[in-house]
Every structure is written in C-alpha cells, then in structure tokens.
One Martini backbone bead per residue (centre of mass of N, CA, C, O) as a GRO file, in nm:
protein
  283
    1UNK     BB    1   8.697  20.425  -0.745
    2UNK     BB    2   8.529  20.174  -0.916
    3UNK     BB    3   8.583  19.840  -1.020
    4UNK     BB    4   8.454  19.603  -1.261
    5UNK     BB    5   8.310  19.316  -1.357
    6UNK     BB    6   8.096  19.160  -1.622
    7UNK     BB    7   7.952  18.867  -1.630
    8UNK     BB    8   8.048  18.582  -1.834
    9UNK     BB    9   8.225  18.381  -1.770
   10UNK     BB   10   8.530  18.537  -1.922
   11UNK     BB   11   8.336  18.762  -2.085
   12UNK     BB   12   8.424  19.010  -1.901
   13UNK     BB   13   8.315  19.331  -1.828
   14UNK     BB   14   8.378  19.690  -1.795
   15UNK     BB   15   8.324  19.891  -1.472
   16UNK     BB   16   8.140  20.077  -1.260
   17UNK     BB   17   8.057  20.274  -0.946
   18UNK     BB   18   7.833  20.427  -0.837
   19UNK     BB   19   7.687  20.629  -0.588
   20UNK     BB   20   7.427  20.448  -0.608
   21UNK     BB   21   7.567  20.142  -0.739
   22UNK     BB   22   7.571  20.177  -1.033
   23UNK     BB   23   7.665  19.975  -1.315
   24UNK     BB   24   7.910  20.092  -1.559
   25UNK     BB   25   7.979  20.126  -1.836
   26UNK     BB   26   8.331  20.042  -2.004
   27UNK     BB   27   8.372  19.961  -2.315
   28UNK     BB   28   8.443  20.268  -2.468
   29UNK     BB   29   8.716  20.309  -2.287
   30UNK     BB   30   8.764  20.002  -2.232
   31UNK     BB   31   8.863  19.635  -2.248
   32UNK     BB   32   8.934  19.612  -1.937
   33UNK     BB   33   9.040  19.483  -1.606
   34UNK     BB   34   9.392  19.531  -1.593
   35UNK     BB   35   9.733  19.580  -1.642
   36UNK     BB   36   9.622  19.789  -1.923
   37UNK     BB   37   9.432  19.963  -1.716
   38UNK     BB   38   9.577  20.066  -1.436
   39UNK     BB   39   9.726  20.317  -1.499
   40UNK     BB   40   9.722  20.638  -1.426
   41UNK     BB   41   9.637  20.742  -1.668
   42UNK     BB   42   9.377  20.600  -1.724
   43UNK     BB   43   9.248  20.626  -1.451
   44UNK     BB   44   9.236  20.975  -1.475
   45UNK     BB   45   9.037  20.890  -1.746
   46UNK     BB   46   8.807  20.784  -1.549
   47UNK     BB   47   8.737  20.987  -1.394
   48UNK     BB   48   8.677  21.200  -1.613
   49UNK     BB   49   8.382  21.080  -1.599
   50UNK     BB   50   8.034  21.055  -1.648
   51UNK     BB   51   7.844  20.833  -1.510
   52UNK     BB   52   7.546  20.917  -1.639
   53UNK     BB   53   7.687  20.883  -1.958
   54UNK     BB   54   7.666  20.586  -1.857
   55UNK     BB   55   7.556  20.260  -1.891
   56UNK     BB   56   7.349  20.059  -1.753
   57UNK     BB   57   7.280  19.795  -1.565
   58UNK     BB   58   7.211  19.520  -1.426
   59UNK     BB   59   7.173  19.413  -1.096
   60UNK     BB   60   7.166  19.077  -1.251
   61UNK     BB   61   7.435  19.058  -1.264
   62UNK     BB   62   7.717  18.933  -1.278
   63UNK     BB   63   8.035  18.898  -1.111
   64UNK     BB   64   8.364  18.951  -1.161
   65UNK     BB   65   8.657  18.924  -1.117
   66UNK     BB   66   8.812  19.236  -1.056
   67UNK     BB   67   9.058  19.088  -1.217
   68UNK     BB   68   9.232  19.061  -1.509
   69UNK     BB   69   9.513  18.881  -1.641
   70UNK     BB   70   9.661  18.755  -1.403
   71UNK     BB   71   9.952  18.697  -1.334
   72UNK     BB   72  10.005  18.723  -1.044
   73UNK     BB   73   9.917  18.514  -0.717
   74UNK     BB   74  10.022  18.668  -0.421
   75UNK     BB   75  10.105  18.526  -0.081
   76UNK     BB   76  10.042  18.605   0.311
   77UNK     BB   77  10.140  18.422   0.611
   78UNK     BB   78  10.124  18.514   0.860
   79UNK     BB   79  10.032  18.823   0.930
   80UNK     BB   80   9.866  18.771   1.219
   81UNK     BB   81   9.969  18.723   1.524
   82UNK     BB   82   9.684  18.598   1.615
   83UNK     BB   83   9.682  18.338   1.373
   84UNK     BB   84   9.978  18.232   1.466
   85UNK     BB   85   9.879  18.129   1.741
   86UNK     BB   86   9.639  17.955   1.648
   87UNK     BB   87   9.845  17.778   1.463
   88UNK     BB   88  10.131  17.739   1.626
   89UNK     BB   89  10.279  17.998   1.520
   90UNK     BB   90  10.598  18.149   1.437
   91UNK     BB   91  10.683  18.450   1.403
   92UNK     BB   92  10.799  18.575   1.157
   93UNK     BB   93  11.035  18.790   0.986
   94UNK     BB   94  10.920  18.728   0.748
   95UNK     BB   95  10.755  18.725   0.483
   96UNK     BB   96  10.533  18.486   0.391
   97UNK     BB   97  10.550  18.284   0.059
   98UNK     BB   98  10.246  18.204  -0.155
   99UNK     BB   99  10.079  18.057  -0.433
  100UNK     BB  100   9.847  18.089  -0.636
  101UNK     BB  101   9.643  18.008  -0.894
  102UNK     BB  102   9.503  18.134  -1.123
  103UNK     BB  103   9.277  17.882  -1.171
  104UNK     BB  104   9.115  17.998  -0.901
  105UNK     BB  105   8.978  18.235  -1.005
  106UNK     BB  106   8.694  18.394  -0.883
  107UNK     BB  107   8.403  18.568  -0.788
  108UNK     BB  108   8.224  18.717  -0.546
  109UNK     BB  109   7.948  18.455  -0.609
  110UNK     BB  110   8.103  18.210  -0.635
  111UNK     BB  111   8.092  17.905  -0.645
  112UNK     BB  112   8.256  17.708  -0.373
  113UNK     BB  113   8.479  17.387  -0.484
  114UNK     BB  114   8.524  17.100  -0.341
  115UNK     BB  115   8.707  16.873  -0.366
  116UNK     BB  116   8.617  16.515  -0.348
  117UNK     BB  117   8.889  16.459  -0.090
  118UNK     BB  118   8.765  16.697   0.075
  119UNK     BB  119   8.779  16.792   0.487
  120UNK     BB  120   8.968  17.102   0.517
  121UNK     BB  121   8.804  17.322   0.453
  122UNK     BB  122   8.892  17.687   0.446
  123UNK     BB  123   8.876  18.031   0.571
  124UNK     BB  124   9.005  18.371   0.440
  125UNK     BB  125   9.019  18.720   0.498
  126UNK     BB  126   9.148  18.929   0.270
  127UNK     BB  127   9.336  19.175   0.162
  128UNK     BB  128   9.366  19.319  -0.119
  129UNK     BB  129   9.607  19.397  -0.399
  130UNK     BB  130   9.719  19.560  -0.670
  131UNK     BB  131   9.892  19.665  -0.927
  132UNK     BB  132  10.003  19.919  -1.162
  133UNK     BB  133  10.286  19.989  -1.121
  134UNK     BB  134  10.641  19.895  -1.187
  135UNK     BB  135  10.847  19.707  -0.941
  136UNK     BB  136  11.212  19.716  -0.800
  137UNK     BB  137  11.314  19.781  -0.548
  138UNK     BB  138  11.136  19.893  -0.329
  139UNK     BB  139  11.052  20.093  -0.102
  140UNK     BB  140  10.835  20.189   0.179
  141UNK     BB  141  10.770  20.456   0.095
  142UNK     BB  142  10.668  20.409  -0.215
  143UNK     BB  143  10.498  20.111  -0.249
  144UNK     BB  144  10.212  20.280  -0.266
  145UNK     BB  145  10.277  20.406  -0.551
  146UNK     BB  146  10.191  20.130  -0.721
  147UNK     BB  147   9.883  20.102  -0.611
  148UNK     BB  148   9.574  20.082  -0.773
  149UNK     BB  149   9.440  19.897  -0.529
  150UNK     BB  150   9.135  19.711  -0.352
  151UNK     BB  151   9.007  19.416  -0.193
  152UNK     BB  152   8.855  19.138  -0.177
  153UNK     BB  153   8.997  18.771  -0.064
  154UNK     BB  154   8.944  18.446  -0.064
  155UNK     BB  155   9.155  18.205   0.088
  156UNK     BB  156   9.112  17.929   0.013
  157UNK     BB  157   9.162  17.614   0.249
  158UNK     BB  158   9.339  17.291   0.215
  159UNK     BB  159   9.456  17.174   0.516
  160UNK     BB  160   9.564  16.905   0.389
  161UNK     BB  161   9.715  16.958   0.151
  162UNK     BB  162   9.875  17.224   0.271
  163UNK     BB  163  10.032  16.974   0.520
  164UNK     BB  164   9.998  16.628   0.424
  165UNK     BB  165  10.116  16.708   0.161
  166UNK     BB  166  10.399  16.684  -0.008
  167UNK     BB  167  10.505  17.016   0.016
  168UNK     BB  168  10.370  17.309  -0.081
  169UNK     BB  169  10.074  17.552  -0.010
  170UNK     BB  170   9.965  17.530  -0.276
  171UNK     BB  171   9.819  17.274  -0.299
  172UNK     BB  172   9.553  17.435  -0.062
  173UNK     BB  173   9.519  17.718  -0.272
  174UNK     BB  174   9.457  17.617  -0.616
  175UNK     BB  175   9.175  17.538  -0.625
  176UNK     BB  176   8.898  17.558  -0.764
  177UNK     BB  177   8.793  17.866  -0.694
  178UNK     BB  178   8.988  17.965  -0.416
  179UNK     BB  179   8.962  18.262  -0.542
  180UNK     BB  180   8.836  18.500  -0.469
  181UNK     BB  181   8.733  18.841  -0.604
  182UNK     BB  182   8.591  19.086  -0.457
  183UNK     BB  183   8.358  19.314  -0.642
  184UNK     BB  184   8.592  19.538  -0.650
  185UNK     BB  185   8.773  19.825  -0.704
  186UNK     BB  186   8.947  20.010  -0.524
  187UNK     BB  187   9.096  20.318  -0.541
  188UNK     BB  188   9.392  20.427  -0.339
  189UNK     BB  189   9.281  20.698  -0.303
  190UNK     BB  190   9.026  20.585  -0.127
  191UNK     BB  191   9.275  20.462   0.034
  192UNK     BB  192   9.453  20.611   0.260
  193UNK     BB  193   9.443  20.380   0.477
  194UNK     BB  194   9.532  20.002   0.491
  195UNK     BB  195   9.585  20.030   0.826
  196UNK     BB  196   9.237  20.069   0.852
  197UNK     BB  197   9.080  19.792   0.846
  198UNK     BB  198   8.738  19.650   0.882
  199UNK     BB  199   8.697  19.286   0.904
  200UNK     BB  200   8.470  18.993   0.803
  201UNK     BB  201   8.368  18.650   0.878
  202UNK     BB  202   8.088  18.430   0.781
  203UNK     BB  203   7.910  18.096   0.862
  204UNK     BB  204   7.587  18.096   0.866
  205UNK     BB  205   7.578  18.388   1.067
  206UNK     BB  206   7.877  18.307   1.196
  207UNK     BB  207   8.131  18.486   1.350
  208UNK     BB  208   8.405  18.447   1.288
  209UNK     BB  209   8.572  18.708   1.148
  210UNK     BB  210   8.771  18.956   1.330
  211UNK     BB  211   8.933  19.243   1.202
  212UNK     BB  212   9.249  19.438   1.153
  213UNK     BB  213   9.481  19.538   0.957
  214UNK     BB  214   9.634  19.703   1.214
  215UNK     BB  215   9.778  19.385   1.288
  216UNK     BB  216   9.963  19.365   1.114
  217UNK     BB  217  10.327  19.239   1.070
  218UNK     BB  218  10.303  19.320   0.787
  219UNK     BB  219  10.228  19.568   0.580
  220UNK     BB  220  10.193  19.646   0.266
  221UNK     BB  221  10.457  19.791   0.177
  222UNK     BB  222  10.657  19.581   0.321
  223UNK     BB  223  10.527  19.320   0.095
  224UNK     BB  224  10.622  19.492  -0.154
  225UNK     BB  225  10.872  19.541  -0.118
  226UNK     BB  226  10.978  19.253  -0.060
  227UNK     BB  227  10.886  19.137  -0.311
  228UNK     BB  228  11.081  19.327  -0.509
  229UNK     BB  229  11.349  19.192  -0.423
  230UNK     BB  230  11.264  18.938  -0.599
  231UNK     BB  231  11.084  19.060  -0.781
  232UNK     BB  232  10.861  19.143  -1.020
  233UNK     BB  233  10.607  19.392  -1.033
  234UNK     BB  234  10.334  19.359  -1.201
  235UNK     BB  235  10.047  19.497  -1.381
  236UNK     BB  236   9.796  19.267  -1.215
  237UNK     BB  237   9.928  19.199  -0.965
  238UNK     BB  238   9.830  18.972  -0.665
  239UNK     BB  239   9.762  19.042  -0.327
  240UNK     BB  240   9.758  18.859  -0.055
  241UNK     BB  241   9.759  18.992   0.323
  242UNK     BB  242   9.641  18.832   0.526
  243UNK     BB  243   9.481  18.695   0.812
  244UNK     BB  244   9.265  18.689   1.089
  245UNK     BB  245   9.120  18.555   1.292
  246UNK     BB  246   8.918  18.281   1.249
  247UNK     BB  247   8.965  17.994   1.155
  248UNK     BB  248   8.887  17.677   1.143
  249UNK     BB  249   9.154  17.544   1.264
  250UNK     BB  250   9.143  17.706   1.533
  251UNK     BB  251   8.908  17.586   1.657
  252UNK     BB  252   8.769  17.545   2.003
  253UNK     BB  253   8.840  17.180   2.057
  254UNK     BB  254   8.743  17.201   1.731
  255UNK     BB  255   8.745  17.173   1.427
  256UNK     BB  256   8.600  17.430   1.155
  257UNK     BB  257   8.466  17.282   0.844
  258UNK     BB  258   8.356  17.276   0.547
  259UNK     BB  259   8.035  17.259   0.386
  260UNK     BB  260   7.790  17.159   0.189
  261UNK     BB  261   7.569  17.509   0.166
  262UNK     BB  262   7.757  17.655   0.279
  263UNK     BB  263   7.805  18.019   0.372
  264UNK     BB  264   8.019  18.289   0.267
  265UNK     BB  265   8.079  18.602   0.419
  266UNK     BB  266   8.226  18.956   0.340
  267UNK     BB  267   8.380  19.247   0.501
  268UNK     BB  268   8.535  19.564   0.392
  269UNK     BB  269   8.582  19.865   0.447
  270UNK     BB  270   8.437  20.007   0.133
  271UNK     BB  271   8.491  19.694  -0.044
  272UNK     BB  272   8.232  19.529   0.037
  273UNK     BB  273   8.072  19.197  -0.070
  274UNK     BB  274   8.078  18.881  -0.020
  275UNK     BB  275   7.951  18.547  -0.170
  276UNK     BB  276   7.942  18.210  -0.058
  277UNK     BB  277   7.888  17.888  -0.204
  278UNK     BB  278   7.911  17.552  -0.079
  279UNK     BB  279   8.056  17.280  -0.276
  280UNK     BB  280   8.126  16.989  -0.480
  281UNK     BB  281   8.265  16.774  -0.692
  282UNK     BB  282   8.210  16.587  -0.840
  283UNK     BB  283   8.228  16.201  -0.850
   0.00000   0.00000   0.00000
C-alpha cells in the first residue's frame, strides 16, 4: 500500500496510490498520515478498502511531506563504506547520528532554498523509514517488526555549515527546506528486503548517485536496534539510514556544489521519484 498526503502545504490530506497511479482519497477514513494512523491495526483497516470506491484526485495536486507530524527526524551518517571513503572519513564503529529539525520537512517537489550565505549546498539521496509501532532497547532481529513503511529521502546538506561553523552536523542539515520526503510511503509489507533497493540521484540530468542498500554499512534493522538503545522510537519518528557515493563534496579534482536553477531527481526502486528545483532565499 502505498500512502500520500496531498494538498496545500499544512494543509495536507491522507491518500493512498491505487494500481493505476491514481491518487484516491482516505479523509473519511483517517484524518492525516501521522504517527497515531501508523500503527498495525489501521494500516490493516485501510488495506481493506476498496481503492476504486474512494474518491479520485486530480493528478495535478502538489504532493505534501509523506508523513505529517514528525516527532523525531533521525539521521545516519556515513553509513555506506565508499561514501566515508570519498569523504577521507573513517568506518564508523557505530552508526553517526544526528538531527535534521523537522522545520526542514517539504514535500518531494517542493523547491528546495538555499540560505543566503550558502555557497556548498549537496545533495544526498537515501533511504527514509518511518516508525509504526514503538520500540526500545529492540533487538536486532525484531527491528524491522516496528516499521510502518519506506520512502524517498533528500538529506539536502550545507557543507560550510555542516563541517566549518563550530558545532554539530544539525547545523548543516536543518535549513528550510532540506528535507525533502515522499513521494509516498510504501508500507513495509511490500518492500520484503530493505537491504536490496538500487537508488539514484541525477542533477541537471547528470546521474551523480548510484548505489544500493546492500551495501549499507549498518542495516536498517541495525540502526534501529542501536537508536532504540538511546532513545524510544515513537510511531511517526523518521530514519534517513545514510547514502551511497556521488555527493558533490566527493566530486574530483574540484567540488560540485548546488546552484539557484539546478534539479534534482531522485529514484528509489519502488518508492517513486522526487523532484527538486533549488532556489535561495531572498537576499
């Protein structure tokens, strides 16, 4: 099953994406995609509708954030080995984590604003999970018994903020807008193996990232046993588990950073396709 939100942002209606394409109403039967319509027993009830008797949208409906309401927007660092090569860092022992502020969530085709005085804005395509039911201290073998769904993530990253501004990674990852999700969430039933999706991410029609799950260097199950140790994971929290090489930090013999105009698109098998134009905030 897949589930959308639509509309205009704040505003966002709960939807699902029928075999067709065609986005079909769930308003009289949820009131958003949150964290308290995540869990087994609702999912199970929306399963059980008939797409074809919920009414149709027009295709040319803006497409809001996959989830609304996020608690937490936890991200893993350095998670895939030759990303941490091209970036001259060492294999984590454990997974980095750090915070994106959820004032970053947009939509998977909403422009994404460069701040002001940003001059090394990058892209980073990973895998997003959201939370159904909550956990702590879950083994590893459990983990993924806790995830309502999968979707697309854009970690977009300010790489001067990120690494020369004193503090931590949140600073460069928590920009307005930098968060990009969706464009649905696929319910983890039909994505049986989460360590075998093959991902991409084009900018101006230049395929930057290639790259695929299996070669995570923490599993999705890995990284939630271990964040489950720290914190409780509440229905609604969401994962971004890290990304695989091409980010414009990497690129030799000189970076390539974003400019106001570029696109990025983004594919995970599966999970759909983003699409961003990058803008920067009035001066």
């Amino acid at each position: 099953m897949k589930l959308i939100r639509y509309g205009d942002a704040g505003q966002e209606k709960p939807g699902l994406v029928d075999t067709d394409g065609t986005i079909r109403d769930l308003s009289a039967h949820v009131g958003d995609i949150t964290g308290t319509t995540l869990d087994n027993a609702t999912l199970d009830r929306l399963r059980g509708l008939d797409p074809a008797a919920l009414p149709a949208v027009d295709d040319a409906v803006r497409i809001g954030p996959c989830v609304g309401g996020i608690g937490k927007f936890l991200c893993i660092g350095l998670n895939y080995s030759d990303h941490a090569a091209e970036t001259g860092a060492d294999i984590p022992e454990h997974p980095i984590l750090f915070m994106k502020a959820t004032s970053a969530v947009v939509g998977p085709n909403d422009q994404v604003m460069m701040p002001r005085q940003s001059q090394h804005s990058d892209w980073e395509i990973e895998l997003g999970v959201v939370i159904g039911t909550a956990c702590k201290y879950v083994s590893v073998d459990k983990a993924l018994d806790h995830v309502a769904g999968y979707f697309i993530s854009n970690d977009v990253s300010e790489r001067h903020f990120q690494s020369k501004l004193t503090g931590q990674w949140t600073k460069g990852k928590s920009c307005d807008t930098f968060g990009p999700i969706g464009p649905w969430i696929v319910t983890a039933d039909e994505v049986p193996d989460p360590q075998n999706l093959a991902m991409a991410l084009d900018v101006n029609g230049v395929r930057r990232q290639t790259g695929n799950t299996s070669t995570m260097i923490f599993t999705v199950a890995e990284c939630i046993s271990h964040l489950s140790e720290l914190m409780t994971l509440h229905p609604g929290d969401v994962i971004s588990t890290g990304t695989p090489p091409g980010v414009g930090m990497g690129i030799k013999p000189e970076p390539v950073f974003l400019q106001e105009g570029d696109v990025m698109e983004l594919t995970i098998d599966g999970l759909g396709r983003q699409r961003q134009e990058v803008g920067r905030d009035p001066a």
